[in-house]
DRENLUM-76598 format. One record per residue (C-alpha): residue in three letters; z negated, x, y negated. Coordinates in nm, 4 decimals. Example, Ala and Ser with C-alpha at 12.3 -4.5 7.8 and 13.67 -1.06 7.14 Angstrom:
2
zati resn: ala	c3: -0.7800	c1: 1.2300	c2: 0.4500
zati resn: ser	c3: -0.7140	c1: 1.3670	c2: 0.1060
This chain:
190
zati resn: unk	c3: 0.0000	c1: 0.0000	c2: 0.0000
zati resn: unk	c3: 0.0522	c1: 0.1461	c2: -0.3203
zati resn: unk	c3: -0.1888	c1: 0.1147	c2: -0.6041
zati resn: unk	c3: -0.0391	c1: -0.1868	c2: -0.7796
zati resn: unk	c3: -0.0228	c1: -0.4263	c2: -0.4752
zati resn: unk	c3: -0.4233	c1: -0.3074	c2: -0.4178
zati resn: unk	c3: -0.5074	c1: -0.4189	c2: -0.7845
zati resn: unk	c3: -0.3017	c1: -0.7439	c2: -0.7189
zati resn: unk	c3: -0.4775	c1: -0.8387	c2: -0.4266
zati resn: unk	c3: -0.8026	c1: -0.7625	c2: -0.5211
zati resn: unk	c3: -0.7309	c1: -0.9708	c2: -0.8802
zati resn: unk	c3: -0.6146	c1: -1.2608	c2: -0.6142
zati resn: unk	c3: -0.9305	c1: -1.2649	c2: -0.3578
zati resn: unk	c3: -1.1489	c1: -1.2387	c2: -0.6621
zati resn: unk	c3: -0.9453	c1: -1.5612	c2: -0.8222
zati resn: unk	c3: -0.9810	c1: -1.7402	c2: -0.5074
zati resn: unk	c3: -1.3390	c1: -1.6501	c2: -0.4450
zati resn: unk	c3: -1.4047	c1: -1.7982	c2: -0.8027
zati resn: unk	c3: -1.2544	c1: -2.0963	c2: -0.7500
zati resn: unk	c3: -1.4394	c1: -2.1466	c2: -0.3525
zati resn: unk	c3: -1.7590	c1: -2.0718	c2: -0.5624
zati resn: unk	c3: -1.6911	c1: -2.3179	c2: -0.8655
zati resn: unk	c3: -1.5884	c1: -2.6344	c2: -0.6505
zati resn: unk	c3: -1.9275	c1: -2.7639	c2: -0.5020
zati resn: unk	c3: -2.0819	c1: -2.6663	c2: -0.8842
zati resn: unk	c3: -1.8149	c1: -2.8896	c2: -1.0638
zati resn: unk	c3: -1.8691	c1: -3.1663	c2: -0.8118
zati resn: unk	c3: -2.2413	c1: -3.1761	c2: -0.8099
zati resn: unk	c3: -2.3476	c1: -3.5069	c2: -1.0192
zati resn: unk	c3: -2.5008	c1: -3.4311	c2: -1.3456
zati resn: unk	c3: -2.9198	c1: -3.4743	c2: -1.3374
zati resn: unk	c3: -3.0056	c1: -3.7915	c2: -1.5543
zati resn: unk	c3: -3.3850	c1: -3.7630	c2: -1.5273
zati resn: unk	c3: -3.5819	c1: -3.7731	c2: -1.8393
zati resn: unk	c3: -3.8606	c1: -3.5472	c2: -1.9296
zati resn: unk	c3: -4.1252	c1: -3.6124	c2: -1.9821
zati resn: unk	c3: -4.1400	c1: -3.9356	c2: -1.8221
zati resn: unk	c3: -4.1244	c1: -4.2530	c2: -2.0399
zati resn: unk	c3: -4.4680	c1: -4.3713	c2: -2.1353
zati resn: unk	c3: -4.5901	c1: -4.6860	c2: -2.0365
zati resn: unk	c3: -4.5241	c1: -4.9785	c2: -2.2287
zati resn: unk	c3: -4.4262	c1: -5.3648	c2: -2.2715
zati resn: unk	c3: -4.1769	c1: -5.4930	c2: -2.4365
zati resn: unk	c3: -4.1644	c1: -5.9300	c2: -2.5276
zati resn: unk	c3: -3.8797	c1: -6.0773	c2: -2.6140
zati resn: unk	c3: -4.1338	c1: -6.2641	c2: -2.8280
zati resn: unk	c3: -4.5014	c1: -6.2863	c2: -2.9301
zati resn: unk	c3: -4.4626	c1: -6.6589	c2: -3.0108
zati resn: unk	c3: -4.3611	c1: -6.9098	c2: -2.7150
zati resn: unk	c3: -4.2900	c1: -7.3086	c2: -2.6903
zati resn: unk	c3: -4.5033	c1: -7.4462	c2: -2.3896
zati resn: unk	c3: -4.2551	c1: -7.4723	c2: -2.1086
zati resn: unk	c3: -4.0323	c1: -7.1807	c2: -2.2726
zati resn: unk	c3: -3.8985	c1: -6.8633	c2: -2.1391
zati resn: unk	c3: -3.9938	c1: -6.5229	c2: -2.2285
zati resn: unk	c3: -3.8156	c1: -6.1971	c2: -2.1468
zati resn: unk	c3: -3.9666	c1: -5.8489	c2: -2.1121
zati resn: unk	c3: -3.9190	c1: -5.5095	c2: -2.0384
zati resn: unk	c3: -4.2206	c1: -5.3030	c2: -1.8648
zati resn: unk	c3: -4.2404	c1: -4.9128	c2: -1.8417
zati resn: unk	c3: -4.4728	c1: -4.6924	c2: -1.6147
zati resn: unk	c3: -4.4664	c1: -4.8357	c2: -1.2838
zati resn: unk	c3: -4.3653	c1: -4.6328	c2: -0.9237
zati resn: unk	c3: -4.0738	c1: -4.6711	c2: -0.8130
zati resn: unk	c3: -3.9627	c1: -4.9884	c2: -0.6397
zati resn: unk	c3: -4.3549	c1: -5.0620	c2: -0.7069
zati resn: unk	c3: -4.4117	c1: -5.4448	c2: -0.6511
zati resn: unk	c3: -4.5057	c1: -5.6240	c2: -0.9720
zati resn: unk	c3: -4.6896	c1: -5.9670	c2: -1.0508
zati resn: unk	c3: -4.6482	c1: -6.1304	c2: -1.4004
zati resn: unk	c3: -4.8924	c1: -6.3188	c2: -1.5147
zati resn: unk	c3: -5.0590	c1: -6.5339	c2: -1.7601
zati resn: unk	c3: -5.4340	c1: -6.5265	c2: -1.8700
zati resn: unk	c3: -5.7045	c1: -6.6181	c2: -1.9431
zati resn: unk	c3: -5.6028	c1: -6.9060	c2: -1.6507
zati resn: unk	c3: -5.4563	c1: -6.6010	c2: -1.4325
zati resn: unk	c3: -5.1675	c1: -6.8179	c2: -1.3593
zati resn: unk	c3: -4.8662	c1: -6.6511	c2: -1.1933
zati resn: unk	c3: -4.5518	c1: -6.6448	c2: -1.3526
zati resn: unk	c3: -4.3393	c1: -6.4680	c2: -1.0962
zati resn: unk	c3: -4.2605	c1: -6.1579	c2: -0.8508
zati resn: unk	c3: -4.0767	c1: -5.8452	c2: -0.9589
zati resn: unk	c3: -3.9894	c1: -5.5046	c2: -0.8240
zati resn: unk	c3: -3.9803	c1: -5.1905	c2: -1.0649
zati resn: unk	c3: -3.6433	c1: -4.9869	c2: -1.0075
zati resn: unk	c3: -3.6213	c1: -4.6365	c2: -0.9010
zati resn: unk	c3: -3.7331	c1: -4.5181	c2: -1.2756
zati resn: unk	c3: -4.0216	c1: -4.7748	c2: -1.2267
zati resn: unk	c3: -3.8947	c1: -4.9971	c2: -1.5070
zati resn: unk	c3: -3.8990	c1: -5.3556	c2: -1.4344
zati resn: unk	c3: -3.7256	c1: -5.6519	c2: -1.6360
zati resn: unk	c3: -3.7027	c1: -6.0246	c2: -1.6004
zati resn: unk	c3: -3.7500	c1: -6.3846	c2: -1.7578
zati resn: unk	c3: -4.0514	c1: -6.6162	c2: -1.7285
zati resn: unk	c3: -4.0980	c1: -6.9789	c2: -1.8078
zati resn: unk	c3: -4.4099	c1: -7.0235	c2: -1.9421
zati resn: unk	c3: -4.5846	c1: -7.3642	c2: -1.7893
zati resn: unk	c3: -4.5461	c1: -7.6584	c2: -1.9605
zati resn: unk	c3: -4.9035	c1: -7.7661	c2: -1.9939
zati resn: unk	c3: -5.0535	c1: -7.4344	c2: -2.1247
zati resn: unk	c3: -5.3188	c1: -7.4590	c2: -2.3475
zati resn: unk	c3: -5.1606	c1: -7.3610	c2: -2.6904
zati resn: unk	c3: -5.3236	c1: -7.0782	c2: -2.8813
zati resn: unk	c3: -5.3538	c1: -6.6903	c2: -2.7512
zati resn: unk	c3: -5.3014	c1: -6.5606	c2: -2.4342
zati resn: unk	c3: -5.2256	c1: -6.2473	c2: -2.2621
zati resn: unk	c3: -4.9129	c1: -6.1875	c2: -2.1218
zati resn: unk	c3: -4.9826	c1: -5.9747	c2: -1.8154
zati resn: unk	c3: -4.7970	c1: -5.6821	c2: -1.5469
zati resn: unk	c3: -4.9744	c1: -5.6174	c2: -1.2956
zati resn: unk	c3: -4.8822	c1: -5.3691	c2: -0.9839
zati resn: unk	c3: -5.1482	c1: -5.1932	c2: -0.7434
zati resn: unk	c3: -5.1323	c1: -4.9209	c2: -0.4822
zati resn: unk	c3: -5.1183	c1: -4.7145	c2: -0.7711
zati resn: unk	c3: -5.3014	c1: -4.9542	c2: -0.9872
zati resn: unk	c3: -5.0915	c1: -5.0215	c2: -1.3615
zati resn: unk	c3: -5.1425	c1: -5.2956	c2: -1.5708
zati resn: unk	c3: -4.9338	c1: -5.3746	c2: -1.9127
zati resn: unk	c3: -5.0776	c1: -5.6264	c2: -2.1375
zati resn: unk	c3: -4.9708	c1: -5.7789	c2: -2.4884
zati resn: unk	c3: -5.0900	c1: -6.0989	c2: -2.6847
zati resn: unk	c3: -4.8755	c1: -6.3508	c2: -2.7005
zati resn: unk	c3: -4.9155	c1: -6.7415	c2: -2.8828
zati resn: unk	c3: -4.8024	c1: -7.0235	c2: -2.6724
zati resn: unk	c3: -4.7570	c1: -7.3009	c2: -2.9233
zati resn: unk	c3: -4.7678	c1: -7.6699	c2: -2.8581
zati resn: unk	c3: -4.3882	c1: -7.8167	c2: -2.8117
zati resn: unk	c3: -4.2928	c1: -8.0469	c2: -3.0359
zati resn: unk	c3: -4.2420	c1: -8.4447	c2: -2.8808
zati resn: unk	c3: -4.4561	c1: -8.6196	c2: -2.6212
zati resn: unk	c3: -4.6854	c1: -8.4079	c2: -2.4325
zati resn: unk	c3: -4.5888	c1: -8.3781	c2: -2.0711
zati resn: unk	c3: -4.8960	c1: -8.3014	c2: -1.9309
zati resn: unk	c3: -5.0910	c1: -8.6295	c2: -2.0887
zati resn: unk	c3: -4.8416	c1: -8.8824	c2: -2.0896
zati resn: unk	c3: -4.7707	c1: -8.8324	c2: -1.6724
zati resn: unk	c3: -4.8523	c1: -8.6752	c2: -1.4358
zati resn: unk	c3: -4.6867	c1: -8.3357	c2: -1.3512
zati resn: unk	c3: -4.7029	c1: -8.1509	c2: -0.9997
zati resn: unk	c3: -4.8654	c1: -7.7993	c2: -0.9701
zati resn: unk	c3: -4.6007	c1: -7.5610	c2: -1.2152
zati resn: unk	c3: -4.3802	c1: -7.3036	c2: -1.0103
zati resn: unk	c3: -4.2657	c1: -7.0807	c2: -1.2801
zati resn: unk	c3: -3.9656	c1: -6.8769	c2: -1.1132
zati resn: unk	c3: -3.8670	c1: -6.5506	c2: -1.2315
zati resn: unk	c3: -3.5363	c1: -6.4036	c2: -1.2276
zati resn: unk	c3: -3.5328	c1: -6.0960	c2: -0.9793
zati resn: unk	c3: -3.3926	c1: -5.7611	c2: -1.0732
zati resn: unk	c3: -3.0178	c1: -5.7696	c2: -0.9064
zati resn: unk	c3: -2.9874	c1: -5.4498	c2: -0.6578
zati resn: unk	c3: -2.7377	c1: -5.3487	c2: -0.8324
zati resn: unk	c3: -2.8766	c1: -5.3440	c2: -1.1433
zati resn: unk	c3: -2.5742	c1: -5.5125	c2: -1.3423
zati resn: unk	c3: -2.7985	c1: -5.5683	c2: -1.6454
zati resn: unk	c3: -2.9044	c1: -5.2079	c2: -1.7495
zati resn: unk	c3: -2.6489	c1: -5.0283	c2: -2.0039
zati resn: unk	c3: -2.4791	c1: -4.7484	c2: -1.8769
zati resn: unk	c3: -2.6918	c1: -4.4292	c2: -2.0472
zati resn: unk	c3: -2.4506	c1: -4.1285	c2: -1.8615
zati resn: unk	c3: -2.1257	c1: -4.0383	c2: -1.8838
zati resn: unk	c3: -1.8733	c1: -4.1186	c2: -1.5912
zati resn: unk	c3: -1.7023	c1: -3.7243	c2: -1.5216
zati resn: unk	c3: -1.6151	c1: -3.8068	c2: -1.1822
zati resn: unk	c3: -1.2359	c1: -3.8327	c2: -1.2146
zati resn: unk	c3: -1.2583	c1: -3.4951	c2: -1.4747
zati resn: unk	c3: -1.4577	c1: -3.3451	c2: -1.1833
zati resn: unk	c3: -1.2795	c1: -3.3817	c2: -0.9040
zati resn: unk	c3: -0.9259	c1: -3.3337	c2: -1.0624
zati resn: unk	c3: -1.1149	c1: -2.9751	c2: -1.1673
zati resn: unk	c3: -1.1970	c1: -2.9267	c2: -0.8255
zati resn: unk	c3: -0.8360	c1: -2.9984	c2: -0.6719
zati resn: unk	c3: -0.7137	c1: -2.7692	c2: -0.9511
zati resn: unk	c3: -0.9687	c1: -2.5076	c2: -0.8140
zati resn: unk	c3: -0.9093	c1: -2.5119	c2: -0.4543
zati resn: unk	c3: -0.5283	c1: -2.5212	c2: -0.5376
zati resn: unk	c3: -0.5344	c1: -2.2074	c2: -0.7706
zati resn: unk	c3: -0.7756	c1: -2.0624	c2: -0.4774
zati resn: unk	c3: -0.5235	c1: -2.1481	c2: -0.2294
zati resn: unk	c3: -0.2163	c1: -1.9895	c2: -0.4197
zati resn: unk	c3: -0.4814	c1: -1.6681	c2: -0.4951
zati resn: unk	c3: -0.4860	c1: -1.6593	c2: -0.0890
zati resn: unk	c3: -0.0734	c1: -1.7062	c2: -0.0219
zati resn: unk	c3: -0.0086	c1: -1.4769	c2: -0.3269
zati resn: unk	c3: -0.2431	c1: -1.1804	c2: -0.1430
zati resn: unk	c3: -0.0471	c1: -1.2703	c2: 0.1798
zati resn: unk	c3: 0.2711	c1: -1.2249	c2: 0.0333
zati resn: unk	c3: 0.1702	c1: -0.9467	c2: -0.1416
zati resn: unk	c3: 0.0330	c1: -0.7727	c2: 0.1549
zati resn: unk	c3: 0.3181	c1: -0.8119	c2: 0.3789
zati resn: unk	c3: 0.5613	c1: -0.6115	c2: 0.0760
């Protein structure tokens, strides 16, 4: 071999070891994880609510997939079931029961197992019209709450989507690799 064809064929195994190298880093999914962790914390929709009205809310802090009760007190009445997502945020909509006592009350999360619980005041004012819950009689309230969808539909999209930038950068890799390889072949047998 003379000197030339060496330097070409070592510039073409070190091009195609590059590009073997850089094609699992340029496909690896970019790392979304905040730090430090978000704080706790509850979010209402609203601090002021219509008896037999719905209230949204946001909670912060929980474990992941951490099972979560939402609740009403002082009468520690249920309001529904929810499960905190893999950041341990949960979300949802309440109805609050038709024949709560207006004035203050504490809107309530509550998870154990670890033990969190997220509290904020909230009003529940008397709806205007007849009053349901003296004029007849009304069976035992089932507030439902909406469930967090498993695939998460709701939450905004906080990451950019490189996939298709990332893989066409890896084809481009493992092609220029490849030629590196034939191009050293070729070389070699001249």
């Amino acid at each position: 071999m003379t000197a030339p064809s060496k330097w070409r064929t070592a510039v073409a195994a070190v091009a195609a070891s590059a590009a073997f190298a850089a094609v699992p880093v340029l496909g690896a999914q970019p790392a979304h994880a905040q730090y430090p962790p978000p704080s706790p914390g509850l979010t209402l929709s609203s601090t002021a609510v219509y008896q037999g009205a719905k209230i949204a809310f946001i909670g912060r802090g929980f474990a992941s997939e951490q099972a979560v009760v939402a609740e009403l007190l002082p009468e520690q009445t249920r309001l529904g079931n929810f499960r905190a997502n893999r950041l341990g945020a949960v979300w949802g909509s309440v109805r609050i029961p038709r024949c709560t006592t207006p004035g203050n009350h504490v809107f309530r999360l509550r998870a154990s197992n670890p033990n969190r619980v997220l509290e904020a005041g909230i009003t529940v004012l008397e709806r205007p019209g007849d009053d349901p819950c003296t004029t007849k009689a009304v069976p035992k309230q089932q507030a439902r709450a909406a469930a967090l969808p498993a695939g998460q539909q709701n939450l905004a999209d906080t990451g950019d989507d490189t996939t298709p930038l990332l893989m066409g950068g890896a084809a481009g890799l493992a092609a220029l690799g490849g030629g590196g390889v034939l191009l050293a072949r070729r070389l070699r047998k001249h």
